[in-house]
N, C-alpha and C positions, 0 to 999 in steps of 0.2 A: 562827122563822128567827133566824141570828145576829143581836147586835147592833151594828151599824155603828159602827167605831172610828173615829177622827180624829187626826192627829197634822198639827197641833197642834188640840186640842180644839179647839172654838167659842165662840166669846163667849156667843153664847144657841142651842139648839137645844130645839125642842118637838116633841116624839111628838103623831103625830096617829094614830090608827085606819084600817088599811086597808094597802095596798100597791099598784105599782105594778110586774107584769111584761113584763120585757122580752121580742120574740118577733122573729122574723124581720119585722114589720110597723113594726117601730120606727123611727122617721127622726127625723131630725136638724138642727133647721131655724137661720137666721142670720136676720139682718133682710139685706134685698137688698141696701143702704149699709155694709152692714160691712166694718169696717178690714180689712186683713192679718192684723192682731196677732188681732180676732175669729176671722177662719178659720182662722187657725193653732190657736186653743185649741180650735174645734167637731171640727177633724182630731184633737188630742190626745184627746178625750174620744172618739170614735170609735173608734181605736186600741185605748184601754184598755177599751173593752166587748169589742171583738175578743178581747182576751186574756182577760177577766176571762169572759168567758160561751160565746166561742165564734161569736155573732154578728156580723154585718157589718150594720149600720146604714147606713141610705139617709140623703144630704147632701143637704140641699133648702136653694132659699132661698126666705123669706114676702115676699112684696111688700110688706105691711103687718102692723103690729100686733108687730111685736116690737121693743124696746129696741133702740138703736144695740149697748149693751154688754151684748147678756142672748143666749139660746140657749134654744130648747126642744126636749123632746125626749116624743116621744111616738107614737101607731098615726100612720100615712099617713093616714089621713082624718077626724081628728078631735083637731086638734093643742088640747094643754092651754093654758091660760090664760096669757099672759104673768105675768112679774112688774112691777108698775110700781111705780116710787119716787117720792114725795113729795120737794120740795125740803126736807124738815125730815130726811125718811130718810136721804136721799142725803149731807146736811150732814153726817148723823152717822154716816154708815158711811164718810166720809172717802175717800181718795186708794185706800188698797188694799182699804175692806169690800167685802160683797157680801150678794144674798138670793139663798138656794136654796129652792126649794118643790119638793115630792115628796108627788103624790097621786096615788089611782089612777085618773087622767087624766093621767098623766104628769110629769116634772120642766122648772123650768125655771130660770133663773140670770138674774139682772139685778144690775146693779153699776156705779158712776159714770165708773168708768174702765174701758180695758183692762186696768189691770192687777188688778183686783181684778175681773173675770171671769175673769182664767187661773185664779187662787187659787180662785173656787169650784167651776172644774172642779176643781180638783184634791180639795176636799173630796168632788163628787161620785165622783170614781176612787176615792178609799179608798173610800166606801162600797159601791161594788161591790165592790172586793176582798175585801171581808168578809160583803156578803151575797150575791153572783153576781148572777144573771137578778131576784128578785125584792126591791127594792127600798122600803122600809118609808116610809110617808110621813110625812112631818115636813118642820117650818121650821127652818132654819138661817139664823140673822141674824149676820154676823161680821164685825169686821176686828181689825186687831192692836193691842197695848198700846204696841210700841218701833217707829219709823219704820224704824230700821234695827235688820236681822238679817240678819249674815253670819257669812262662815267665809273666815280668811287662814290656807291652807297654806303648808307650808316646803316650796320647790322649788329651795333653795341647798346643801345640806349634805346628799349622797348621794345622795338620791331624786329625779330628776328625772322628773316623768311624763309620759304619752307626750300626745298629742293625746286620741286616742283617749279614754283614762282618762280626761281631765281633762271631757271631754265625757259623761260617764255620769256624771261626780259632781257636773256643771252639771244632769240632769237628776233627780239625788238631790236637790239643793239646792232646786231651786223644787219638788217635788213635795212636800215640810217647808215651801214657804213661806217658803223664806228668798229674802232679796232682794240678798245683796252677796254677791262672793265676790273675794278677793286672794288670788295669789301672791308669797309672802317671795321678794326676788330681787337676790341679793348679786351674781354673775357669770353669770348663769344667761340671758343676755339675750344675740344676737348682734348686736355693736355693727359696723357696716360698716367703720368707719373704725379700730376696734379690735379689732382678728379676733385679734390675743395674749390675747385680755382673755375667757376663758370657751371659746378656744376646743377645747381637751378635755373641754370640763363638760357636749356634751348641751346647749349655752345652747337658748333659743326663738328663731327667727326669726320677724320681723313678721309675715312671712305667720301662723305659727301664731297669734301674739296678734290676729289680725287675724281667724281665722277662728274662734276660740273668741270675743273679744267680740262678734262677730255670733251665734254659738249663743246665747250669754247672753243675749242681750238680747231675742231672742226669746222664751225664757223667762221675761221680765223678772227679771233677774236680772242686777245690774249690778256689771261687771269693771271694781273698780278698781286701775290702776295703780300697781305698790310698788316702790320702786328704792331699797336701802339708800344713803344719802348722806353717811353722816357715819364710824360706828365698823365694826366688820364688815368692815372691807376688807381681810382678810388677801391673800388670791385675787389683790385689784389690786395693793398694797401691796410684794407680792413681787415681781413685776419690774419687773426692773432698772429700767427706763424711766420706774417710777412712783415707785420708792424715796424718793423726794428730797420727794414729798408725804405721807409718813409723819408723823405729829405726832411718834412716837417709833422707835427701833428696834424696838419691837416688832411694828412693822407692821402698826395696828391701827385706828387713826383716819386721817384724811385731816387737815393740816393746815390752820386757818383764818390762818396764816399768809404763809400763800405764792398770790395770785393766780389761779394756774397749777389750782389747784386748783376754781377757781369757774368757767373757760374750760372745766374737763375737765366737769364737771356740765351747766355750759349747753350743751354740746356733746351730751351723753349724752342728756337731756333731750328737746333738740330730735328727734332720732333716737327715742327711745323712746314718747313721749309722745302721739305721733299714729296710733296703734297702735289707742288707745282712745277707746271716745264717750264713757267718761266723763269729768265734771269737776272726780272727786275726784281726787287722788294722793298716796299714802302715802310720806314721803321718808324713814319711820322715824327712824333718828337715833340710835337707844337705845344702852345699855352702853358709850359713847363713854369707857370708864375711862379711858386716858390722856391728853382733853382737856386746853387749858391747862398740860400738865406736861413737855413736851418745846418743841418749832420755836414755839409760840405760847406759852411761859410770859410773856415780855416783855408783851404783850399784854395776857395772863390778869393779870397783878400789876399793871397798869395800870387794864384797864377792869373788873379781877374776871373771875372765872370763868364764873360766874351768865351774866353780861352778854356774854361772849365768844361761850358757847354762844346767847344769847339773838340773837346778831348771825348768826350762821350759821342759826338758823329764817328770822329775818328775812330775808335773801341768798337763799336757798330760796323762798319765799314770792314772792319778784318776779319767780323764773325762771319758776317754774310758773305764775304769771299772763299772763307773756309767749303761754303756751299756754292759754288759758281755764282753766287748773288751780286749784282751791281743796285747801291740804294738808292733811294728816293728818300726826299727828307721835306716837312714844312717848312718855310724860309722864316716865319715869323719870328723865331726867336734870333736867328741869323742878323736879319736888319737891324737887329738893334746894337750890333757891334761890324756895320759895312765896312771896315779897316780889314776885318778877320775874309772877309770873301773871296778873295784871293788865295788864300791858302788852300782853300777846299780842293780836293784833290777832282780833277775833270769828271773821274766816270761815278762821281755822285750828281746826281739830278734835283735841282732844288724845285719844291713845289709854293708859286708863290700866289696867295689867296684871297682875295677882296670878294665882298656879297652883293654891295651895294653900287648902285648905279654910279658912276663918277664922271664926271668932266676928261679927269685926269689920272692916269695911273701910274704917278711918279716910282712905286717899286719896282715896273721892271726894266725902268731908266737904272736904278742901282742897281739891281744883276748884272744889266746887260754891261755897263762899267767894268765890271769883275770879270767878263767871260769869263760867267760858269752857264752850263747848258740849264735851261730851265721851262716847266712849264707856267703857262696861266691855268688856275684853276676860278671860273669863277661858281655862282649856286644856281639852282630853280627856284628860291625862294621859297620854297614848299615849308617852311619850317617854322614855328612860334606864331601860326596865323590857319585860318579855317581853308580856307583854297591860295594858291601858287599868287603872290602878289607879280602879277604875269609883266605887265610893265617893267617892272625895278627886274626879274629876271633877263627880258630880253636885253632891255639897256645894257645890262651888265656885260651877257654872255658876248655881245658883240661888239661893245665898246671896250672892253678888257681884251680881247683876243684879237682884234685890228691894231689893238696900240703893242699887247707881247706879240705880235708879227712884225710892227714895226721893228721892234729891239731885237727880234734876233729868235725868238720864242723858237721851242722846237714841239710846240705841240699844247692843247690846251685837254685839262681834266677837268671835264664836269662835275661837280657835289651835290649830293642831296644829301641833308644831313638830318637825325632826328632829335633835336635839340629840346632836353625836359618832357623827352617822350615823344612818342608816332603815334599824333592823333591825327594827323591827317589821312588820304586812303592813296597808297600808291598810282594808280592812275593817274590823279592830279599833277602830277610830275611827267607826263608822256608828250606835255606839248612842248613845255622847253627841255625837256630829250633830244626831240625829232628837231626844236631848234638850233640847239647846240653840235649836232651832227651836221645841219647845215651850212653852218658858221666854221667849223672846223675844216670842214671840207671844202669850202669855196673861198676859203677866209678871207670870212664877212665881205660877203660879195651881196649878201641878200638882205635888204630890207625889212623886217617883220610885216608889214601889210604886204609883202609880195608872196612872202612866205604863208599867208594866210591861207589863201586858195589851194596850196599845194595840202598841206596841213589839212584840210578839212576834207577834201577826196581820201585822201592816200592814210592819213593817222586815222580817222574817227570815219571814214565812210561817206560821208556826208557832202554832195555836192548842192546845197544851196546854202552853207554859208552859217546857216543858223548856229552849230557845237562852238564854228571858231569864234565868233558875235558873241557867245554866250560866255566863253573861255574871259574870252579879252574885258567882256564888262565887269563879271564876277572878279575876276584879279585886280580890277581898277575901282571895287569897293572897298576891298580888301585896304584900300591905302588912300584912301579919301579921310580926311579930319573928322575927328579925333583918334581915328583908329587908328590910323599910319605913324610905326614908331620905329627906329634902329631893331635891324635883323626880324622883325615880324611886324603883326598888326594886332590889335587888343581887338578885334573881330574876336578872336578865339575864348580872348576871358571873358568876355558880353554872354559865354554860352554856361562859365561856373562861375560866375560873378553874384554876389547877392542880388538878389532881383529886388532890395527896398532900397540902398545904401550903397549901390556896388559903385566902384570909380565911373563909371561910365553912364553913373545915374543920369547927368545932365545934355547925352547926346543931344547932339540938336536936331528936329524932325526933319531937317533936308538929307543927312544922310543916314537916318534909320529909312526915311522911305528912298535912299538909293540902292541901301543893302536889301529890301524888300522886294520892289524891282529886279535887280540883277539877280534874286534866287528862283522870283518867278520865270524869267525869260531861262534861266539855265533850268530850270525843271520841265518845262516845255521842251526845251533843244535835246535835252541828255537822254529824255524818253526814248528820240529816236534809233541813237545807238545801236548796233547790230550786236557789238562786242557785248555778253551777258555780266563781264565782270565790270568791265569799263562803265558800262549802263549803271548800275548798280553802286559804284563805289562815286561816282559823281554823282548821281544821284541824291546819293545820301550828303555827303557836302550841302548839293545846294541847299538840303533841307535842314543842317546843320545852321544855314547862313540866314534861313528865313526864318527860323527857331531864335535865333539872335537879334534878328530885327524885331520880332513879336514881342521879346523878352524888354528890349529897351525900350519897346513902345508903350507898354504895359507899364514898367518903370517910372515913365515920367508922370502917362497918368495916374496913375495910382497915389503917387506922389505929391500929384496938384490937389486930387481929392482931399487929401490930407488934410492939405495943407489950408486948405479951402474949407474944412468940415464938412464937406459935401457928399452924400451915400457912397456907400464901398463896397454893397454886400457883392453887385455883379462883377467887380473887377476884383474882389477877392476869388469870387467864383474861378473867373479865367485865371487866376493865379495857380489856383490847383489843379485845372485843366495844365496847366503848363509844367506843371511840377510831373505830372501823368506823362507829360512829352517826353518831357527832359528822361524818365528812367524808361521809356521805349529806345528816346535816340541809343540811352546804354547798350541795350540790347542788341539793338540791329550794330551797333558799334563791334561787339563781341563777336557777331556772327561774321562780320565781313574781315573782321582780323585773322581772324581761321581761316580764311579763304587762303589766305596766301602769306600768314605767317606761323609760328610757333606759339603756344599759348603761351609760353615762358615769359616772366615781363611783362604781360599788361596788364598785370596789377596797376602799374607805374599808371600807364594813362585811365585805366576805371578809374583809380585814385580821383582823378580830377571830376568823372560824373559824379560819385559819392560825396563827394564835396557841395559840389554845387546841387544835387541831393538836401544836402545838410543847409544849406543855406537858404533852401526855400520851406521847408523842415522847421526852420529858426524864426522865418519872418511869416510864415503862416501861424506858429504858434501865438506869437507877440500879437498878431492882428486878431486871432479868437480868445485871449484875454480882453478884447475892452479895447487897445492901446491906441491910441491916432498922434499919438504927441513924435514927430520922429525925431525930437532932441531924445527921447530917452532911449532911441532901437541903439544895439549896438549890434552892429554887422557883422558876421564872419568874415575873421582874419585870417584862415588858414592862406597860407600862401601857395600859388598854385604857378606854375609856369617856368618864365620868368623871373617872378617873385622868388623862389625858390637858389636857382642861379644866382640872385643876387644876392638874398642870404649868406649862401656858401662863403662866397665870394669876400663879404666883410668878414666872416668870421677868418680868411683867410689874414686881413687886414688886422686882423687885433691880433695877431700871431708875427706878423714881419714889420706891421706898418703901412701905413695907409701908403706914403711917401714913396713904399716900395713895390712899391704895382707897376704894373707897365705902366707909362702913358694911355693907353689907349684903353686899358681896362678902369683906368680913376676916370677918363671920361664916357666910358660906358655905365659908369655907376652915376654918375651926375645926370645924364640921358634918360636913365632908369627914375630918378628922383625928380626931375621934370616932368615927363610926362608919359609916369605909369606908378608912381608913388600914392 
């Protein structure tokens, strides 16, 4: 029989001899005292044999002899043994362990909590997904390495999701075992009293946040509230009515200048904040570049920079108190004044965030200096690039959160962010999910090729290997030369790039036919998919990735021809065949965004087909004048991505000064002018 996968592995599991099938005589028993939260998990586990076997299992309840927090399950007239725990057990399986026992006498689950009985149903649900009706017996003894494991999605910058969605990804999240989950939330929120403020963005109304933290939380799975507070505020910033709390013109920070501006939050606050049972709340804070340099210089040259920003957590911290809230905050602006860390008051929790794969993650050497409680947050990579540059994710996720484990970490938050818009398709993002919950939970106990097999049964269905082969090679074109750049991969602009003159004119044929490749093996693999969204939204990717390889390949020759005076008329032809793709990919773009988000916002990412639209629009026209000469084409310039960001960004620079940038963002602009200028 298969052998039973786990995502995330077990702390201890022991193969015992024998098996345990399941038949139409199977029932499913509670102690007669059990919680809500208990029958709610005995129905989940019910359910999923329904699906996994096909059977309907009888709910009983024992009047005696079973655990307040355990479940057994086994024939109608001869129910298996409890599991009981020892106060020395129970001490050390902590708040979420649990014991599963599987013999053939049946399975049963005992755990000190509720929540750490949902979790070993959930390890019993994998194991049926992987061995159906007959179930292999063994002990499983488990809880997790980081208290906290979550996942904060971007639900401000294009992609707003619907209910719906966000409630299938609430039951992704606890079936991994993760326990937090945050929405990034700039204007995306409908404030009553400020209906200008979000109101074309698709915002959420209470009710929704009101009906997802109740899903959550039955999941055990806790929504905590995020209300960007400080930088980010372009959205508010821009009208009129808010203008004047700008720190700079470029309407980017809120200023700790002006009053007005702390009335608007504790007002915001009050409104938002009672939405949710939790008592964390994330008030972010980060990228706050034009701090101190505008409306609050006077201030900032007064009390320092450091100390200005340091006053504003503070200000924050009492509002949210005022609501039982305890914050969370981005650390990035914090490190640049590590003197100041110490002062933080303990029950703020700093969020500290790296993307990219490293050697070394000297920041949370400096947290952990300070003892202040912090997480690692690292990404999926899912962002500025056509598929998850799957590599640089897993590196990340488990090299960043082995090294905040070693410093003391109390828990690592996943990011998915949608940076210059969500053109990629959620899905994409579900394998470093599933690896991140891995990693959190064993911390990083697991390898990514070990983790592959588990990944491929248990996430995508698939036991021969093909979706994760496909996953893994598509994300390792994604970052193959010339594509591979700081925070994405110009994969994505290859697809609104001019197709005569675009930067990427001069790929080299070794990695347009590796991008080729990697889209055909994943349009074979993803076909197989059971999942009809998952299917679907990868899908279209690969054909996104193979649309980009046609387009550079097209490019060069088209380009040699030129240059060569050698006939055009059939590769003008495919040119317009292509242009024909490119406004289908729109299409089917459109339709799978409605799937599972709000139509609100994706202007933003059409934007980017219309463009690239326009561009093939421009260089089709130039070629049916006559023209071969390509000293005279002039390309579309619109800026698209990236490009865009980086715009902003000097304009921010002719406003403070180049000098007064972060470090890190003067050489994100120099990265940008290497290589994607």
């Amino acid at each position: 029989m298969p052998e039973p996968q786990f995502i995330p592995q077990p702390w201890r599991v022991q193969r015992r001899a024998g098996e345990y099938p399941l038949d139409t005589d199977t029932t499913l028993w509670v102690a007669a005292r059990a919680t809500p939260h208990v029958r709610f998990a005995a129905q989940r586990l019910a359910e999923a044999i329904t699906t996994a076997t096909g059977l309907t299992p009888k709910l009983a309840v024992a009047p005696d002899s079973i655990p307040l927090f355990g479940l057994l399950l086994g024939p109608q007239d001869a129910r298996p043994d409890p599991v009981t725990l020892s106060e020395a057990q129970a001490a050390e399986l902590g708040t979420e362990g649990y014991v599963l026992d599987i013999s053939p006498a049946g399975a049963a689950i005992a755990a000190p909590t509720e929540t750490g009985l949902y979790w070993g149903v959930q390890t019993l649900i994998q194991a049926l997904r992987t061995t159906g009706r007959r179930l292999p017996a063994m002990r499983v003894e488990d809880r997790p390495a980081l208290a906290t494991r979550g996942l904060m999605l971007d639900a401000s910058r294009g992609r707003v999701p619907t209910l719906d969605y966000l409630k299938r990804l609430v039951d992704l999240l606890s079936s991994l075992k993760m326990n937090q989950f945050q929405l990034y939330l700039e204007h995306t929120f409908e404030f009553s009293r400020r209906r200008e403020f979000g109101q074309q963005a698709g915002a959420y109304t209470a009710a929704e946040m009101q009906a997802l933290d109740e899903y959550a939380r039955a999941r055990h799975v806790e929504l905590v509230p995020n209300l960007q507070s400080y930088g980010h505020q372009r959205a508010l910033l821009s009208l009129p009515e808010y203008e004047h709390l700008a720190e700079t013109d470029w309407r980017w920070t809120l200023t700790p200048a002006n009053e007005e501006t702390y009335a608007l939050l504790d007002e915001m606050y009050s409104e938002f904040l009672p939405n949710f049972s939790s008592t964390q709340f994330n008030v972010d804070c980060d990228e706050s570049w034009d701090h101190g340099l505008g409306r609050s210089k006077a201030l900032a040259d007064e009390r320092g920079k450091g100390r200005l920003y340091l006053d504003h957590i503070l200000r924050l911290r009492e509002m949210a108190a005022k609501h039982g809230r305890r914050i969370q905050v981005w650390a990035d602006i914090l490190l640049h004044y590590p003197e100041l860390l110490p002062e933080i008051p303990d029950d703020v929790l700093l969020l500290d965030w790296r993307y990219e794969n490293q050697a070394t993650y000297p920041t949370v050497l400096e947290i952990a200096r300070s003892g202040r409680p912090f997480l690692v947050c690292p990404g999926v990579s899912a962002w500025n690039t056509i598929f998850p540059r799957i590599d640089n994710a897993l590196g990340n996720i488990l090299g960043y959160t082995q090294a905040g484990m070693a410093a003391g970490a109390v828990g690592m938050l996943l990011t998915d962010w949608g940076d210059h818009g969500a053109y990629a398709m959620p899905a994409a993002s579900f394998y470093p999910y599933a690896f991140g919950a891995e990693t959190a939970w064993t911390g990083g106990q697991t390898s990514p090729d070990t983790f592959d097999a588990k990944a491929g049964s248990l996430l995508f269905g698939d036991l021969s290997g093909q979706v994760v082969a496909a996953v893994r090679r598509t994300g390792r074109a994604m970052a193959q030369w010339p594509l591979r750049g700081p925070n994405g991969s110009d994969a994505i602009a290859a697809v609104f790039d001019d197709p005569l003159a675009g930067r990427l004119a001069d790929t080299s044929p070794g990695a347009i036919t590796e991008m080729a490749a990697a889209a055909a093996q994943a349009l074979a693999a993803f076909a197989s998919l059971r999942d009809a969204q998952m299917r679907h939204e990868l899908s279209f990717l690969a054909h996104m990735l193979a649309f980009a390889a046609d387009k550079l390949a097209l490019t060069r020759r088209l380009r040699g021809a030129l240059a060569d005076g050698a006939e055009t008329e059939t590769l003008v032809a495919a040119l317009r065949t292509q242009r024909t793709q490119l406004a289908a990919l729109r299409a089917e773009f459109e339709s799978l965004w409605l799937g599972a988000s709000k139509r609100a916002e994706i202007a933003l990412s059409l934007s980017y087909y219309d463009t690239g639209l326009a561009c093939y629009d421009a260089a089709l026209a130039w070629l049916d004048a006559g023209n071969r000469d390509l000293a005279t084409y002039t390309p579309d310039t619109t800026p698209v991505l990236w490009e865009v960001g980086r715009g902003e960004i000097l304009g921010l620079a002719e406003i403070i000064g180049f000098e007064n940038l972060p470090p890190e963002i003067r050489g994100w602009l120099r990265s940008m002018q290497g290589n994607r200028a």
